[in-house]
C-alpha positions as CSV (number, residue, x, y, z in Angstrom):
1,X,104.1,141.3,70.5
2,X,107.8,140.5,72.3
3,X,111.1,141.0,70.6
4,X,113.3,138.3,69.8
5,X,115.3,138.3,72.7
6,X,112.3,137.9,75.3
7,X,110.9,135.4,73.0
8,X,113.7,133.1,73.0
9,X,113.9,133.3,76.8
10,X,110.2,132.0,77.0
11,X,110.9,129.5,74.4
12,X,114.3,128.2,75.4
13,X,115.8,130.0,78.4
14,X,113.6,129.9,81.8
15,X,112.0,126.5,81.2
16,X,115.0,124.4,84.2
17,X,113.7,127.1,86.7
18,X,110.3,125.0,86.8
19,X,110.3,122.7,84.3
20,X,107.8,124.4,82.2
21,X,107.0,125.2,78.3
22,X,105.8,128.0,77.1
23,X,102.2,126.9,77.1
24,X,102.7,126.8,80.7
25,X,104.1,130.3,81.2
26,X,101.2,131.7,78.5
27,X,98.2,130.2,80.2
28,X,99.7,131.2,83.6
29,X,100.2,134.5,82.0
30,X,96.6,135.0,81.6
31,X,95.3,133.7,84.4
32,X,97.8,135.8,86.4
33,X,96.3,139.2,84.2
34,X,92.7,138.3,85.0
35,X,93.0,137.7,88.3
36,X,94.5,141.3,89.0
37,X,92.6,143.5,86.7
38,X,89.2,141.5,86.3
39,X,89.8,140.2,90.2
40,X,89.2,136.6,88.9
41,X,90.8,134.4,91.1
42,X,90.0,131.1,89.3
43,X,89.8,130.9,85.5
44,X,88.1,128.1,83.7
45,X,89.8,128.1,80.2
46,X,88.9,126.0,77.1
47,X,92.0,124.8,75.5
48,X,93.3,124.0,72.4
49,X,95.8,121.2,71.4
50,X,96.6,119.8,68.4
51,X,95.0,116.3,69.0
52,X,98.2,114.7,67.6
53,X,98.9,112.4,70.3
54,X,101.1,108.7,70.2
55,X,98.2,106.9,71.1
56,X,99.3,104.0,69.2
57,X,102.8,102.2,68.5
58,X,101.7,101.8,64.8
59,X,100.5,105.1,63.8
60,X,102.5,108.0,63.0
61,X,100.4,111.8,62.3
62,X,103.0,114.0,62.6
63,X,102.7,114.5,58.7
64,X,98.8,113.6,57.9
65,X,97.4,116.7,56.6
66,X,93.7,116.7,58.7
67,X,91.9,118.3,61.3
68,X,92.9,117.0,64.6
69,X,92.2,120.0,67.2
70,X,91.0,119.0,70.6
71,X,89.6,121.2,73.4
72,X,89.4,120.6,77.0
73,X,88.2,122.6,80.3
74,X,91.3,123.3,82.7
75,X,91.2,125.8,85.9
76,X,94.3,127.9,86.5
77,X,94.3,129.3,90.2
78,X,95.6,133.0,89.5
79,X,94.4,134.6,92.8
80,X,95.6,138.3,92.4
81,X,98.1,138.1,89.6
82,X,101.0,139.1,92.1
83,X,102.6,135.3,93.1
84,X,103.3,134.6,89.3
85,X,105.6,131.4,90.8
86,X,102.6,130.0,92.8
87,X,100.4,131.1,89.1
88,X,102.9,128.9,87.0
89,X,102.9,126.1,89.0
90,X,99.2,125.8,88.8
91,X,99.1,126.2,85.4
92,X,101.5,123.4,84.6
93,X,100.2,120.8,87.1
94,X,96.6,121.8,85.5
95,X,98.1,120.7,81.6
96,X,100.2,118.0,83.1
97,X,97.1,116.5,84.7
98,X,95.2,116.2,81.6
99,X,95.3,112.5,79.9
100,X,96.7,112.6,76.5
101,X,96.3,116.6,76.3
102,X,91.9,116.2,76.3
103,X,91.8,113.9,73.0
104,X,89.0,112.1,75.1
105,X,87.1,115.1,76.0
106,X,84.9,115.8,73.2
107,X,83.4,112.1,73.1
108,X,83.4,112.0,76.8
109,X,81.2,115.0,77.4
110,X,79.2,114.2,74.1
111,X,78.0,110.9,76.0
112,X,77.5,112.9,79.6
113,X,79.9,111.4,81.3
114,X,82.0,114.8,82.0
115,X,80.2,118.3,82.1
116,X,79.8,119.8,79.0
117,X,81.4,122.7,78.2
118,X,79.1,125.5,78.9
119,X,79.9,128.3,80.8
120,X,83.2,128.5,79.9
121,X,83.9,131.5,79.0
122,X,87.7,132.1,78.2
123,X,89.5,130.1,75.4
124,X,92.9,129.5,75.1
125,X,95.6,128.4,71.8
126,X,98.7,128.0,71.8
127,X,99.4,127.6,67.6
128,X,102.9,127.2,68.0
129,X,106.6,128.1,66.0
130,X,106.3,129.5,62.4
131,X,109.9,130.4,61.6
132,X,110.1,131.3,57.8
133,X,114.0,131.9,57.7
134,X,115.4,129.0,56.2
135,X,117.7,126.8,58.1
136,X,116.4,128.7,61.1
137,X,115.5,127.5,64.9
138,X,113.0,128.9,67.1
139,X,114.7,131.7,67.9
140,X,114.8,134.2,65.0
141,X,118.5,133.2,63.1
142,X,116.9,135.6,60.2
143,X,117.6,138.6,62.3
144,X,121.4,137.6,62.3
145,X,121.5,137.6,58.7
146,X,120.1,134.6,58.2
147,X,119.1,133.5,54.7
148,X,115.1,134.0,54.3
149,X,112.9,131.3,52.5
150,X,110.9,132.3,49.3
151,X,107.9,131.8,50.8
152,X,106.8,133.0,54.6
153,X,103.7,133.9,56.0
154,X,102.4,137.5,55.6
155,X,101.8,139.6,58.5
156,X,99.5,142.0,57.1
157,X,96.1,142.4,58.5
158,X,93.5,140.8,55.9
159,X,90.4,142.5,57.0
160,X,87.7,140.6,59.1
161,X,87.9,137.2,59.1
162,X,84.5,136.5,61.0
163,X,81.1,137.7,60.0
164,X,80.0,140.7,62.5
165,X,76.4,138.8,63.2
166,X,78.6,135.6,63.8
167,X,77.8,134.2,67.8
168,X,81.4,134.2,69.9
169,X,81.8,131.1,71.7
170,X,83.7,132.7,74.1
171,X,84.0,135.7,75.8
172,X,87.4,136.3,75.4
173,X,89.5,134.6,73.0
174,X,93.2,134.5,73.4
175,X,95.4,133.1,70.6
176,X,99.3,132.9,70.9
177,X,102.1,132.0,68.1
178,X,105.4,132.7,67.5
179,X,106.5,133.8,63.8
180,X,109.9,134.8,62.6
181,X,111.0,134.1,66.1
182,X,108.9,136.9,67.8
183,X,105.6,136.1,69.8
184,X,103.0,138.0,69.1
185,X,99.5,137.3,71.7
186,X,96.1,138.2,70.3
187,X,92.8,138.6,72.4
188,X,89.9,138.6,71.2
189,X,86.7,140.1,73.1
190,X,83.5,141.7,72.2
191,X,83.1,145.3,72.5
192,X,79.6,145.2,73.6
193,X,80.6,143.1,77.1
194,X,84.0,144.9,78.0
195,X,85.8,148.4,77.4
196,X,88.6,148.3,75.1
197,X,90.6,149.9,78.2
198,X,90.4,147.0,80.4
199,X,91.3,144.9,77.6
200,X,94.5,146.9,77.3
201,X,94.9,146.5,80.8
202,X,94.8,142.5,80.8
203,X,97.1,142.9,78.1
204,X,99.7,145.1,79.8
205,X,98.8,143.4,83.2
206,X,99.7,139.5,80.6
207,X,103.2,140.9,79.3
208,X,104.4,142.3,82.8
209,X,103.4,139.0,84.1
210,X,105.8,137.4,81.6
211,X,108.5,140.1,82.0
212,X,108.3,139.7,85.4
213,X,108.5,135.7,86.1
214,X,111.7,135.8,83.4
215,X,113.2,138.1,85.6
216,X,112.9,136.0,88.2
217,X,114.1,133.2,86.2
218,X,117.2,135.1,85.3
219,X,118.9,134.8,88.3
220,X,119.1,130.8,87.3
221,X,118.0,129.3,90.8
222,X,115.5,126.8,90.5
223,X,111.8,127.7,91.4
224,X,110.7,124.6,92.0
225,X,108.4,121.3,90.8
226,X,104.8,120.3,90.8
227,X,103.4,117.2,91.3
228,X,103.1,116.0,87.5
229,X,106.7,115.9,87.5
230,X,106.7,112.9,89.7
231,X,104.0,111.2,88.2
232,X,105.0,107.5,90.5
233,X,103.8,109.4,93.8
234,X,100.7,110.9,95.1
235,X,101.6,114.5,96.5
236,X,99.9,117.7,96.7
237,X,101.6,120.5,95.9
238,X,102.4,121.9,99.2
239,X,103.7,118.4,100.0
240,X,106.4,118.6,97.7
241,X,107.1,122.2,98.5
242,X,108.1,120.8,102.1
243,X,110.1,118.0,100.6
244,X,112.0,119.6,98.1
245,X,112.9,122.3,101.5
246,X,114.6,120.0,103.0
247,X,116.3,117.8,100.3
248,X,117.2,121.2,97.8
249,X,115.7,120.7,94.3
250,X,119.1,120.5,92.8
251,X,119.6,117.1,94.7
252,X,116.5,115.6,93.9
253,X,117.0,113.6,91.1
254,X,113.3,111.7,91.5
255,X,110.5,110.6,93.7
256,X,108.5,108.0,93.9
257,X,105.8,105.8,95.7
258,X,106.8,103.4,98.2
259,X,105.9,99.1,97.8
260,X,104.0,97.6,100.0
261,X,106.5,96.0,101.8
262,X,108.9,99.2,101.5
263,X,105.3,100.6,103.6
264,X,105.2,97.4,106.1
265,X,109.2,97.8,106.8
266,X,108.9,101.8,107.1
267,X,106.3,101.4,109.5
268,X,107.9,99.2,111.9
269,X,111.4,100.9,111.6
270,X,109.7,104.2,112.7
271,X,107.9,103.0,115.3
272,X,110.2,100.9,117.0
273,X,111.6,101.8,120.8
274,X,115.2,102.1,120.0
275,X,117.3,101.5,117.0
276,X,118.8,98.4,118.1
277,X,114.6,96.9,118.1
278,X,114.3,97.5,114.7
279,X,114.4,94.1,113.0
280,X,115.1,95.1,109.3
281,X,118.5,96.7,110.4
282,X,121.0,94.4,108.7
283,X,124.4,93.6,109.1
284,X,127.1,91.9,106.7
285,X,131.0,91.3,106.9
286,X,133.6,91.4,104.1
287,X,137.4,90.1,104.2
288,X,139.2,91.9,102.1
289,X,142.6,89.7,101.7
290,X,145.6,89.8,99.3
291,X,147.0,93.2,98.4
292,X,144.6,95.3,100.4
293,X,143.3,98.6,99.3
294,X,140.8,100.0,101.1
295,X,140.7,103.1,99.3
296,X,140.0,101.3,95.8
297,X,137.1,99.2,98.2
298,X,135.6,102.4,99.1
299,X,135.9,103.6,95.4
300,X,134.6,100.2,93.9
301,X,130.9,100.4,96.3
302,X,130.7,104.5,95.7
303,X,130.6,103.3,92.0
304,X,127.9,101.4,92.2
305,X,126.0,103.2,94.8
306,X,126.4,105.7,91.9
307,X,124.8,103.1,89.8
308,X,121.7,102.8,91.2
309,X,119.1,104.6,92.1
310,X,117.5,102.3,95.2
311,X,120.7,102.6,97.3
312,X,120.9,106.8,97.0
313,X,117.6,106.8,98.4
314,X,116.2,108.4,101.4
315,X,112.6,107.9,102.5
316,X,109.9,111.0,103.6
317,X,106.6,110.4,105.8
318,X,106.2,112.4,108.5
319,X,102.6,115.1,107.7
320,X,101.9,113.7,103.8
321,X,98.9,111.2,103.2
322,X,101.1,108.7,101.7
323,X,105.4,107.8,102.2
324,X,107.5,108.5,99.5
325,X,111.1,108.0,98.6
326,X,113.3,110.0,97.0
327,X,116.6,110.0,95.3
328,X,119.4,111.9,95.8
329,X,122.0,112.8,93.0
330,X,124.8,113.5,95.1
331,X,124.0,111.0,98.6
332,X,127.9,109.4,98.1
333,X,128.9,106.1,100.1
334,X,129.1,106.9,104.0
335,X,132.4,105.3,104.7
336,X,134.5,104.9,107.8
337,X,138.2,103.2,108.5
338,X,139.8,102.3,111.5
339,X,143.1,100.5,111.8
340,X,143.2,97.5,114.4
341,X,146.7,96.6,113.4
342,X,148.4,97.1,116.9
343,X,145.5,94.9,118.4
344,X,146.2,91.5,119.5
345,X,143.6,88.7,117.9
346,X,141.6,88.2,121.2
347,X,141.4,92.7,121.3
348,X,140.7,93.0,117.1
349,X,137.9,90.3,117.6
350,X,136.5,92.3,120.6
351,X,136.7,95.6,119.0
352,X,134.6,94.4,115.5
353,X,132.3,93.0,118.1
354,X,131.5,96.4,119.7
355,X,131.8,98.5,116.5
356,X,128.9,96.0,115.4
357,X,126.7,96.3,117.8
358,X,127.7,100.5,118.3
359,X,127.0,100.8,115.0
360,X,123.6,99.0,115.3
361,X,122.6,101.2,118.4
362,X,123.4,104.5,116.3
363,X,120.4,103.4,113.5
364,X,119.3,104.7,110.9
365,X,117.6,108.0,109.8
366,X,115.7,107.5,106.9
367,X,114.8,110.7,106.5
368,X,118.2,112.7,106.2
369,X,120.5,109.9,104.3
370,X,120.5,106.7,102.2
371,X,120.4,103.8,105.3
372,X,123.7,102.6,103.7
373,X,127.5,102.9,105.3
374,X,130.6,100.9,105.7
375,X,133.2,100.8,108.2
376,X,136.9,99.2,107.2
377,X,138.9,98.0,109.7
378,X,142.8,96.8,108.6
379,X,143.5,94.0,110.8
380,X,146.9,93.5,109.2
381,X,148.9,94.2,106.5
382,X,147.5,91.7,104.1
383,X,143.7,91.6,105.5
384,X,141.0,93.8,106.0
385,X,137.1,93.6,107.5
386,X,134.2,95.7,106.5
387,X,131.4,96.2,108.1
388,X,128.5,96.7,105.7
389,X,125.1,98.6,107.2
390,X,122.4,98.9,105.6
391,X,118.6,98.9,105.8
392,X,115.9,95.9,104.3
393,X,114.0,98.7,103.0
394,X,116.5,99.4,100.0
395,X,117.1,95.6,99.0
396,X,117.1,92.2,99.3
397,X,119.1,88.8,99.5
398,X,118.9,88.9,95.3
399,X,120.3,92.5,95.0
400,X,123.1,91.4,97.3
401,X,124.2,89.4,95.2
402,X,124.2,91.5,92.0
403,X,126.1,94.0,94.2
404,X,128.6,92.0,94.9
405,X,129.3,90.9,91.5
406,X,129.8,94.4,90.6
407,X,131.8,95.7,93.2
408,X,133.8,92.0,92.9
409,X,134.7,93.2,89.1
410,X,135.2,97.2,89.8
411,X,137.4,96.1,92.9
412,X,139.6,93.4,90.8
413,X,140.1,96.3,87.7
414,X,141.2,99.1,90.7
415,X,143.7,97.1,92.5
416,X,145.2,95.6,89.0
417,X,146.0,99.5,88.4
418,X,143.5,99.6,85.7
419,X,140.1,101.9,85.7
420,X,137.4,101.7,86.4
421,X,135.1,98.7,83.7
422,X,132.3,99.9,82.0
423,X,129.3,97.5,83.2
424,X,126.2,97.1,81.8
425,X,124.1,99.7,82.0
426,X,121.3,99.7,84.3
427,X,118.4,98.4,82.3
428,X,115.5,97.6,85.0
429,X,115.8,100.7,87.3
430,X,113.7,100.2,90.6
431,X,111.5,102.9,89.5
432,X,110.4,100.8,87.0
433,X,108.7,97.9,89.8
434,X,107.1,100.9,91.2
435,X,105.4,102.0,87.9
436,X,104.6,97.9,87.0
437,X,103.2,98.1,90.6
438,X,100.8,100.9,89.8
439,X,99.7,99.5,86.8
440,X,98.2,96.7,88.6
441,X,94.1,96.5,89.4
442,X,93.9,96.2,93.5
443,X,90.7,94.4,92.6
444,X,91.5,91.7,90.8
445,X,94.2,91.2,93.7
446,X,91.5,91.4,96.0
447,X,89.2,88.8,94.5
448,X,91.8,86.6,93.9
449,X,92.6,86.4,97.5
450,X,89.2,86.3,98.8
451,X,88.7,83.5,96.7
452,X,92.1,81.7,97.9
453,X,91.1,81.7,101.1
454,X,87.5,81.4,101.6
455,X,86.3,79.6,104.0
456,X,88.7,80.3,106.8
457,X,88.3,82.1,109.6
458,X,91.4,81.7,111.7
459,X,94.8,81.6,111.7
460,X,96.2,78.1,111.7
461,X,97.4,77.6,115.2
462,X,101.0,76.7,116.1
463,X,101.0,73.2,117.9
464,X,104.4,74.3,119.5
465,X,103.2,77.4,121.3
466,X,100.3,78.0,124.2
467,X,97.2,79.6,122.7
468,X,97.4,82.4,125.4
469,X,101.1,83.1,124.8
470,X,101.1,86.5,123.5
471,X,102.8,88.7,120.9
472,X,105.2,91.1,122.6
473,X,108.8,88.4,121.4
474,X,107.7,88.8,117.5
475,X,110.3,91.7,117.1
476,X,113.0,89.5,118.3
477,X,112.1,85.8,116.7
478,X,114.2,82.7,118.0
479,X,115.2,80.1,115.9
480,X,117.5,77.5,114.8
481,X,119.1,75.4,111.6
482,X,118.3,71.7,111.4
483,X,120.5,70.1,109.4
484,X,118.8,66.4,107.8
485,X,120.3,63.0,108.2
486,X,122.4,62.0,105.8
487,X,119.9,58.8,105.0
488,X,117.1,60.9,104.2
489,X,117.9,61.3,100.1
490,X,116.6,64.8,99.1
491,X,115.6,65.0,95.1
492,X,118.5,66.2,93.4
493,X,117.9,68.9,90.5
494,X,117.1,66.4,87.3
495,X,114.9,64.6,89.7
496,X,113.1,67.7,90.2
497,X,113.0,68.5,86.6
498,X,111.6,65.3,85.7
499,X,108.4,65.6,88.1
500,X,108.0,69.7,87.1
501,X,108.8,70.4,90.9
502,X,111.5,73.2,92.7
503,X,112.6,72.3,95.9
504,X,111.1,75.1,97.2
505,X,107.9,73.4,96.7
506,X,108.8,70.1,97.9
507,X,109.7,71.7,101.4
508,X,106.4,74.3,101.1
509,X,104.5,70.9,100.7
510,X,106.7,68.8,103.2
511,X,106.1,72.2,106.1
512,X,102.3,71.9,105.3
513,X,101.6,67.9,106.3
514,X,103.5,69.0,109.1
515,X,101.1,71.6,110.2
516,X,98.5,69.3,109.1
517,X,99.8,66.1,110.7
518,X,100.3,68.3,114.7
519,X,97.0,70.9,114.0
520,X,95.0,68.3,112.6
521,X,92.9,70.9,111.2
522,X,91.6,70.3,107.1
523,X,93.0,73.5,106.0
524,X,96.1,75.0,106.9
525,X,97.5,78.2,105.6
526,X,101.5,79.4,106.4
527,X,103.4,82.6,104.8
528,X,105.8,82.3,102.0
529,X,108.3,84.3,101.1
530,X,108.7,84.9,97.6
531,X,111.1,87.0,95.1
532,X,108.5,88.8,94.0
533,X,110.1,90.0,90.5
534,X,107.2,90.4,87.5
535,X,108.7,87.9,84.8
536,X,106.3,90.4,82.6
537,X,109.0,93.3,84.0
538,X,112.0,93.5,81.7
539,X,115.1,92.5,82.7
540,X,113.8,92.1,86.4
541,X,116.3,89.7,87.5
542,X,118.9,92.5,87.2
543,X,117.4,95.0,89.1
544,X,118.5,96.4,92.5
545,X,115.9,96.9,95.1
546,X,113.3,95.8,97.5
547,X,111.4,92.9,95.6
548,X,110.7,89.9,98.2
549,X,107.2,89.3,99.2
550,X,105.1,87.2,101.3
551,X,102.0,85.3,100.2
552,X,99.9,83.2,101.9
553,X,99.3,79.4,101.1
């Protein structure tokens, strides 16, 4: 058994240094003590739970008096017992792994579809806190003169409690609970397979393995993560080793997977030639006029970077199977000011011209910090110009806007010598499209566009372009505006209410007679660029991030 103090540590005071619980640091425990003194380096455990999981939004059984116990198979790497860190973290991202702690096991390997459970041979349970002083947490209050209850459970040993000729499922059996706010560890083995000396070995070899991670834990660093704490990505665990190394744990505040067209964007970013190729490097302008304070500017956008997640983001790719992103807690606005006030207009225009284009030839490294920064430049006393940087990859044209309106209304409240409002909190983090995103069956996408667009087997040519004229201009796309005459009368929007139409699909069907009318070919098929925000997504049109999409029609 462990004394109060060490058991409050394991149950309350070393969890932050991995993000563990105490069934983590148990099971790691014993696969750590078998691996040095039985030199198991794997252990296949059978372990219990309590089977009392939310498994629907109806049904509460946290107070139904029943048998719900389920067992499951998990395998702890433990290799010699000595790296207890590298023990732990196999442990947990074994548990965290499981769905729904193994309720599905049992009926699952009933029917065949999983491997029974034969041949396991160690079996694990956790039962849990059984404080008897009254008013009392986990952590033994009794022993500081708390009050004790009038009924508590009896430590004294009743006897045998299992037939001698009764079968042991299990070779060894080890059983774990804490009671009056010490935890006491019980194994359970037969005397006719192993010594009683090497099962006081295991057990000395479990409680230095203990003793010896909370010491390590004591120092209050942070150890690290496993994968199952950043359950939106797909990284092994020596994957996130290397990216938590160069980003520092304590910054991290989460990771995820990236979209598709975060992937498409990333790809082309990285590979272009030079920064000033890469096409989703974008550029904006502010005037700032009136009473002009930059410094309450500055503070207004750090705010609501600080708001949202998306824009403290930087993006990792480089030796992992699949890109991630991950945000920062502490990435703050990269800001910049100049003062152009002794220019002339002809030099101030020439100068925001060059810090433009300087600033476009500088990039962006994804890698190392949020693509985001600003540059203010005072071009007189009562007017200002910032230059806003930042990359596709974090947002789009319908984020802009809901940036603006926030800085707009933190600006105004700073400048008017008031602090800073209280917006709405942010209800639809980016995270959240991710997660939706995952949910969503690849195949059904799949056979949706297979059916869309069977039957053709080429691109729709362009009747304004030679056939041979190749590919190498599509990173830098020409263009133009057409504006139309004012005697063509476009639907206004009741007219479009009244026939169920949007413009955008009046000009969709206008672009494709066009193509129809030149190709002359029966089926004609153009991209569309779409928002792309989930009306099933909760308050979606108030999210931040990376949404647009393109869809062939």
């Amino acid at each position: 058994s462990f004394d109060e103090a060490t058991t409050d540590a394991l149950l309350k005071g070393c969890h932050s240094a991995l993000g563990t619980r105490i069934e983590d640091l148990l099971l790691a425990a014993l696969a750590a003590s078998l691996g040095r003194v039985l030199s198991v380096p794997d252990t296949l455990v059978e372990m219990e739970a309590h089977g009392r999981e939310d498994l629907f939004d109806d049904i509460d059984l946290s107070r139904t008096v029943g048998w719900f116990t389920a067992s499951y198979p998990v395998r702890v790497h433990g290799g010699d017992g000595r790296d207890m860190v590298a023990v732990v973290k196999s442990a947990k991202q074994a548990l965290r792994s499981v769905p729904n702690h193994g309720i599905g096991y049992g009926l699952l390997a009933g029917t065949g579809a999983v491997p029974s459970d034969e041949g396991i041979e160690v079996s694990f349970n956790y039962l849990g806190v059984f404080d008897t002083a009254s008013s009392a947490p986990a952590g033994g209050a009794a022993a500081a003169g708390g009050r004790r209850s009038l009924v508590g459970m009896e430590r004294a040993n009743p006897g045998h409690v299992i037939d001698g000729r009764n079968e042991r499922a299990r070779l060894l059996e080890v059983n774990a609970e804490v009671v009056d706010g010490r935890l006491s560890v019980e194994l359970g083995y037969s005397r006719f397979r192993h010594h009683s000396d090497t099962m006081k070995e295991v057990g000395r070899s479990f409680e230095l393995s203990l003793r010896n991670y909370l010491g390590l834990c004591s120092a209050g660093a942070a150890l690290g993560r496993t994968p199952s704490d950043y359950p939106l990505c797909d990284v092994s665990q020596l994957e996130l080793d290397g990216i938590l190394a160069r980003h520092d744990l304590a910054r991290v505040e989460d990771m995820y997977a990236l979209t598709p067209m975060q992937q498409g964007m990333l790809f082309h970013s990285a590979y272009a030639e030079s920064p000033s190729e890469d096409v989703y490097f974008i550029q904006d302008w502010f005037r700032v006029s009136g009473c002009v304070d930059l410094s309450a500017f500055q503070a207004a956008w750090s705010h609501v970077v600080e708001r949202h997640a998306i824009l403290r983001t930087v993006f990792e790719w480089e030796g992992l199977a699949a890109p991630v992103q991950v945000v920062l807690k502490d990435a703050g606005l990269e800001w910049r000011e100049s003062d152009l006030r002794g220019l002339g207009e002809a030099e101030q225009a020439g100068a925001l011209r060059r810090a433009a284009v300087e600033d476009r030839e500088r990039g962006f490294d994804l890698r190392s910090r949020p693509p985001l920064r600003m540059h203010g430049f005072r071009v007189s006393d009562g007017e200002a110009r910032v230059l806003l940087s930042v990359h596709h990859v974090l947002v789009d044209g319908w984020s802009n806007s809901i940036i603006a309106g926030e800085v707009h209304e933190v600006y105004g409240a700073l400048v008017s010598g008031r602090s800073v409002p209280k917006l709405a909190p942010v209800r639809s983090p980016y995270s959240g499209y991710v997660q939706w995103l995952r949910a969503q069956s690849l195949a059904d996408a799949e056979g949706f566009w297979r059916s869309q667009l069977l039957g053709l087997e080429s691109p729709t040519p362009l009747p304004f372009r030679s056939s041979s004229e190749g590919r190498e201009s599509a990173a830098a796309p020409s263009g133009g505006y057409h504006t139309l005459e004012t005697t063509v009368r476009v639907p206004g929007a009741a007219d479009l209410r009244r026939s169920g139409l949007t413009l955008n699909t009046l000009v969709c069907s206008s672009w494709a007679l066009l193509l129809w009318q030149y190709t002359g070919e029966p089926d004609v098929l153009f991209g569309v660029t779409v928002a792309g925000r989930p009306a099933s997504l909760k308050h979606v049109d108030e999210a931040v991030g990376l949404f647009i999409n393109t869809v062939a029609l």
